[in-house]
C-alpha positions in Angstrom: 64.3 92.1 156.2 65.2 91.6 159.8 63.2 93.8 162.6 64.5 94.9 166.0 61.0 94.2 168.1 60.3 93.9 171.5 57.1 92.4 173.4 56.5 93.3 177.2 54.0 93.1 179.6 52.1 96.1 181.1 49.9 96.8 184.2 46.4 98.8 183.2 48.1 102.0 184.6 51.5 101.7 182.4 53.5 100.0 184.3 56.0 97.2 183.3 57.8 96.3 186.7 56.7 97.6 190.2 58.5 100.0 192.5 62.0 99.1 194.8 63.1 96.4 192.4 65.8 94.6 194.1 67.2 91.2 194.4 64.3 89.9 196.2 62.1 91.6 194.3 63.9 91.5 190.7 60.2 92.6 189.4 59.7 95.2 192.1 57.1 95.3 194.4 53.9 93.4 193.1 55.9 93.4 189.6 55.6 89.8 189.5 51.5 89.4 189.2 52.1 91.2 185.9 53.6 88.3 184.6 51.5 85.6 186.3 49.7 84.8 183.0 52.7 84.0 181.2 54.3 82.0 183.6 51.2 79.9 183.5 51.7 79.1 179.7 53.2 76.0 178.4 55.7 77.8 176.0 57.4 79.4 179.6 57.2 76.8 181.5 59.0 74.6 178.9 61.1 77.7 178.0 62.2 77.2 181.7 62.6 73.9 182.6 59.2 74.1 184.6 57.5 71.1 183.4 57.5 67.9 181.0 54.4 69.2 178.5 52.9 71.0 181.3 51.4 74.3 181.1 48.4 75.9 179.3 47.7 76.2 175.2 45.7 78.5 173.6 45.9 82.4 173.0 47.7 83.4 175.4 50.2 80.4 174.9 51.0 81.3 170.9 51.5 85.1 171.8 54.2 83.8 174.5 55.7 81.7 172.0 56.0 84.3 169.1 58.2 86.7 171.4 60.8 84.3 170.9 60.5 83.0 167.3 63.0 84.0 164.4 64.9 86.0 167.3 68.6 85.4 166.9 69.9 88.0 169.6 68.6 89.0 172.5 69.6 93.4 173.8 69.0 94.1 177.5 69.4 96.6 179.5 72.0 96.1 182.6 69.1 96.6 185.1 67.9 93.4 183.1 71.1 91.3 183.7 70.9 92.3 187.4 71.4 94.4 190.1 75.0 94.9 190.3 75.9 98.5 189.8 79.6 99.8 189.2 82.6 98.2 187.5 82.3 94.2 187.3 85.0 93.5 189.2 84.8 91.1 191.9 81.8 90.3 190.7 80.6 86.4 189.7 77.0 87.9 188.7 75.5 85.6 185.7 72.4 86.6 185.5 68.8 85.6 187.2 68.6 82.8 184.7 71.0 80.3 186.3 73.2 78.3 184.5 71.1 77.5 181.3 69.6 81.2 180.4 66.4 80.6 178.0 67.6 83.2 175.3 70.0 80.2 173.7 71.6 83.8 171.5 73.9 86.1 172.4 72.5 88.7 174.2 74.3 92.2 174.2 73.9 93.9 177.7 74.4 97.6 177.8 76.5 98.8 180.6 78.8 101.9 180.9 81.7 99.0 182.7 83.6 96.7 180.1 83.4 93.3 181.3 84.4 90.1 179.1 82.1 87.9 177.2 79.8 85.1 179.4 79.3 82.1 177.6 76.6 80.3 179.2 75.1 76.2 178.7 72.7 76.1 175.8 73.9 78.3 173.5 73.7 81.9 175.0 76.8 84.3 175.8 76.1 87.8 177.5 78.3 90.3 175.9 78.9 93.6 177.7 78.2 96.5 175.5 80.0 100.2 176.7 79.2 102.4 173.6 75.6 102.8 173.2 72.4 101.5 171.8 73.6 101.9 168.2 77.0 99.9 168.4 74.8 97.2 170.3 71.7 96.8 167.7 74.9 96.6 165.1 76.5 93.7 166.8 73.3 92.3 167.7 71.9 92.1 163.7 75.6 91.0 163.0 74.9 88.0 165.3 71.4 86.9 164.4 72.5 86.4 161.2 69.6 87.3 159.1 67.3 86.6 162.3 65.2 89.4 164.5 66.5 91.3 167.1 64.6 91.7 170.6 64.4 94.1 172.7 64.6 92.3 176.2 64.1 95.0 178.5 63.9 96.8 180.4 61.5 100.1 180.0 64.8 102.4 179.7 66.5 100.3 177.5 62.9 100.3 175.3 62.2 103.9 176.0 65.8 104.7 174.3 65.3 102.4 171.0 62.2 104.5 170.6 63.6 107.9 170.9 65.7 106.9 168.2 63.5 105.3 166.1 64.5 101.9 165.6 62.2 100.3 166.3 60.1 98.1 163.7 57.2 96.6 165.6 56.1 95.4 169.1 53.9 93.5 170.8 52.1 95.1 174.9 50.6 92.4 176.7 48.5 94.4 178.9 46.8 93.0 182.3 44.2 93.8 183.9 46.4 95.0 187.3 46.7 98.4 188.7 50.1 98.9 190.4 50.2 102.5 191.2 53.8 102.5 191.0 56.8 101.5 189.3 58.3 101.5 186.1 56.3 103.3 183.4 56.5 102.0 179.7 55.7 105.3 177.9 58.0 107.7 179.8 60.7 110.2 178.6 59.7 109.5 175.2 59.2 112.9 174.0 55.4 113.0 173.5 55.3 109.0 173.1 56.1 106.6 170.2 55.1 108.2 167.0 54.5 106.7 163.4 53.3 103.3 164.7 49.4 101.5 164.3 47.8 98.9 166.3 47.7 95.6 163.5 46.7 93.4 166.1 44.4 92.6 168.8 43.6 89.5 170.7 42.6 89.1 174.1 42.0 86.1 177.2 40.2 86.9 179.9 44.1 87.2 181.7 45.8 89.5 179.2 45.0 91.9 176.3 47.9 91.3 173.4 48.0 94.5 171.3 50.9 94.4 168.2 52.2 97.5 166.6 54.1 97.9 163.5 55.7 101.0 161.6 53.1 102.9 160.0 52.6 102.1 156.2 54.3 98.9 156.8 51.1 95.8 157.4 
């Protein structure tokens, strides 16, 4: 059966981006170290366009690779899509993925501002969701087409698939980094995510992968 999962990347002290994110900073302040191991991984960097075969293997590499396999839609949050704010008009915003995003779905971005469809090169089309988390996972499982759904980010978009239960497993990639500040994972959750156990735990000496599934369900 398909799954809605997400996989993210968190600092020692719970965050998942740093504070004053902004277009310079589109990972807030210090946000990108968090990510440093991934980007060094061949998966990402081929992902990306980074590199002809270049990039480390291993651990780390296979967990970067599995947030993307059997995926066939991609939901974000519109702090994820960037940082305009307001109704889309006049705006040419595309996303911080240039012309050829990596997601190669459709990716359904949750906004309170109608805007049409995107299509993008390779395969991916941003479309603009206005009525809630529901209608979007609906859309999103109708697009995968028997596929997984991911949860892109970012930690409000996360935080509200939790609150309402629906979400079937994820995977923390958990660094050793203490940013003091920013974006917490585990927020506004109502005591934190209940009725999931840790199936899963692997670690580098750059990152800690921890996956979680619905209890009852390994």
């Amino acid at each position: 059966m398909p799954k809605l999962r997400f996989a993210i990347t968190m600092s020692l002290d719970g965050y998942v981006a740093g504070p004053n994110q902004s277009l310079e900073n589109p990972l807030g302040e210090g946000g990108q170290a968090l990510h440093e191991w991934l980007f060094a991984t061949k998966s990402f960097r081929v992902t990306h366009g980074l590199g002809d075969g270049e990039g480390e293997t291993g651990l780390d590499d296979d967990h970067a690779a599995s947030s993307s396999q059997n995926v066939g839609a991609t939901i974000m949050g519109r702090n994820m899509f960037g940082p305009i704010r307001g109704p889309w008009v006049g705006s040419e915003w595309s996303g911080w993925w240039g012309d050829d995003p990596p997601f190669h779905t459709a990716v359904f971005v949750l906004t309170h501002h109608a805007r049409e469809p995107l299509p993008m090169s390779g395969g991916t089309t941003f479309e603009f969701v206005t009525d809630g988390i529901e209608a979007a996972l609906e859309r999103a499982f109708a697009a995968a087409g028997g596929l997984d759904v991911a949860i892109g980010g970012g930690a409000q978009t996360v935080q509200q698939y939790l609150r309402a239960g629906l979400v079937d497993e994820f995977e923390i990639h958990v660094v050793p980094l203490l940013l003091g500040a920013g974006s917490r994972l585990f927020e506004q959750l109502d005591d934190g995510p209940a009725g999931y156990e840790c199936v899963g735990l692997a670690s580098s000496p750059a990152v800690a992968h921890y996956t979680f599934v619905r209890a009852g369900s390994s």
